[in-house]
DRENTI-542042 format. One record per residue (C-alpha): residue in three letters; residue number from 1; x, y, z. Coordinates in steps of 0.02 Angstrom, whole numbers. Layout:
BEGIN
ALA | NUM | X | Y | Z
...
END
This chain:
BEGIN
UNK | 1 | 1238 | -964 | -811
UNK | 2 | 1154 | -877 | -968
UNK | 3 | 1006 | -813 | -967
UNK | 4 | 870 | -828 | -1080
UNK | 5 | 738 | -705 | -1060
UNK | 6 | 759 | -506 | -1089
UNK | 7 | 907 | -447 | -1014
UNK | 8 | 851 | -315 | -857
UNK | 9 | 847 | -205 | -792
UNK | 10 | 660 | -173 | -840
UNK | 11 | 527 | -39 | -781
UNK | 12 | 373 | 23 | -767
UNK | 13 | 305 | 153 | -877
UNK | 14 | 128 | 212 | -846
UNK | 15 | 1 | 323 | -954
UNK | 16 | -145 | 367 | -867
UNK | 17 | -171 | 185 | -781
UNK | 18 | -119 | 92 | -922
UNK | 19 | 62 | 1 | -880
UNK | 20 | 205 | -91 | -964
UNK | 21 | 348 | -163 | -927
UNK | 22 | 502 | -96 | -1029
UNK | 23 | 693 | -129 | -1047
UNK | 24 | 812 | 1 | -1003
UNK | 25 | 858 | 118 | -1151
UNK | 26 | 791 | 46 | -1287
UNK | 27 | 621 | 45 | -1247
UNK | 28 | 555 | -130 | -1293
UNK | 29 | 409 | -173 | -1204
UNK | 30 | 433 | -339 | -1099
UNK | 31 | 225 | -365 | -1041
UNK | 32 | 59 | -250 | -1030
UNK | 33 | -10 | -251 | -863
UNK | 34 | -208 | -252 | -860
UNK | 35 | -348 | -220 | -755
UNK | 36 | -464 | -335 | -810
UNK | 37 | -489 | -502 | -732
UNK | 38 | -566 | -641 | -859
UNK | 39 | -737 | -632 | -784
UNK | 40 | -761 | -466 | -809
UNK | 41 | -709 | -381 | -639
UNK | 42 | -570 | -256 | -630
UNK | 43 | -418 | -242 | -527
UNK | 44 | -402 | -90 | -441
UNK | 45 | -253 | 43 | -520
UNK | 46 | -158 | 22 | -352
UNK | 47 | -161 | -188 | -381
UNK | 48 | -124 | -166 | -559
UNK | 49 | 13 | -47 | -494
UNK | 50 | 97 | -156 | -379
UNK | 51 | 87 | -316 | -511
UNK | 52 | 188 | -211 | -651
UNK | 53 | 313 | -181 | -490
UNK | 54 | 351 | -335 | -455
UNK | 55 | 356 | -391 | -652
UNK | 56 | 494 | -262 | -670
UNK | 57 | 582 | -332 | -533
UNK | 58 | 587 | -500 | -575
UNK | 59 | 763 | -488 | -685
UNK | 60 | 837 | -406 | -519
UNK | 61 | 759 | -526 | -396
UNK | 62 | 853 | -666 | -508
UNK | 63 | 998 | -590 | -511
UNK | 64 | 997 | -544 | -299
UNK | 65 | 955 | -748 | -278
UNK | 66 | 1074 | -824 | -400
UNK | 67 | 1217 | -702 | -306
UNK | 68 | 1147 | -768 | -130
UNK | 69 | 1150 | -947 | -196
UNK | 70 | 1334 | -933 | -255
UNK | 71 | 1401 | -855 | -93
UNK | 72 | 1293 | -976 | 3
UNK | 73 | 1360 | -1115 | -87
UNK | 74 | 1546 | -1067 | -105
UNK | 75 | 1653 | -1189 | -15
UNK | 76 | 1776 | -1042 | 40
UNK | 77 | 1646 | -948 | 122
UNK | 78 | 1690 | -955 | 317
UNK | 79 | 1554 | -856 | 366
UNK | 80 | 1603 | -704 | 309
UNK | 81 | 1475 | -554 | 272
UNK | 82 | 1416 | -527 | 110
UNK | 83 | 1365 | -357 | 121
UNK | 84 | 1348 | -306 | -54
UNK | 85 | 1238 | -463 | -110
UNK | 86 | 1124 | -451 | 17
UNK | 87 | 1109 | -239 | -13
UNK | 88 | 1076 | -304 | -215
UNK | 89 | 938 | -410 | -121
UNK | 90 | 865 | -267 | -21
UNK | 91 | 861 | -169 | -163
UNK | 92 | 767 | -285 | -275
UNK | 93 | 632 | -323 | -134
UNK | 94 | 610 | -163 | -128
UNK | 95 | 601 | -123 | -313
UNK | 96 | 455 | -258 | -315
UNK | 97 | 369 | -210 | -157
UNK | 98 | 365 | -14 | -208
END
C-alpha cells in the first residue's frame, strides 16, 4: 500500500514557542503549529505543544495500525504474539502523547 503524503518519520522543532513539523534529514517543513484560535484567543504553549506531538506522530501511528491490521487480518495468524508490532504501537502512542 503506497503512501501518498510525506514520507515520516517527522518531528517537532521548536524556536521559542513557535513549532513545525519537519521530515527527518532534510529538513522540509510538513505544517506550522499556531497558537492562535480564529476568534482571537490563544492556545496555551503546552496545547500548542502537545498538537505539534501528535502531528509528528501521525506517519508512525499509520504505520503501527496498518502493521496491527495486517497481523490481525492474516489468515495464518493462530494467535500468536506479535510483539514487535504492538512495541511499534507503543512507541508511536507515546511519540504523540509526549
Amino acid at each position: 500500500m503506497g503512501t501518498k503524503h510525506t514520507p515520516g518519520p517527522w518531528y517537532v522543532q521548536d524556536d521559542h514557542g513557535k513549532r513545525w513539523i519537519e521530515t527527518e534529514g532534510n529538513d522540509d517543513t510538513i505544517a506550522e503549529v499556531h497558537r492562535r484560535k480564529r476568534k482571537g484567543s490563544v492556545y496555551s504553549c503546552e496545547e500548542a505543544g502537545a498538537n505539534a506531538d501528535l502531528i509528528a506522530a501521525a506517519p508512525d501511528l499509520l504505520s503501527a495500525l496498518q502493521g496491527l491490521l495486517a497481523a490481525y487480518e492474516d489468515p495464518g495468524n493462530t494467535g500468536s504474539t506479535h510483539d514487535d508490532k504492538v512495541q511499534a504501537a507503543r512507541n508511536a502512542i507515546s511519540k504523540a502523547a509526549a
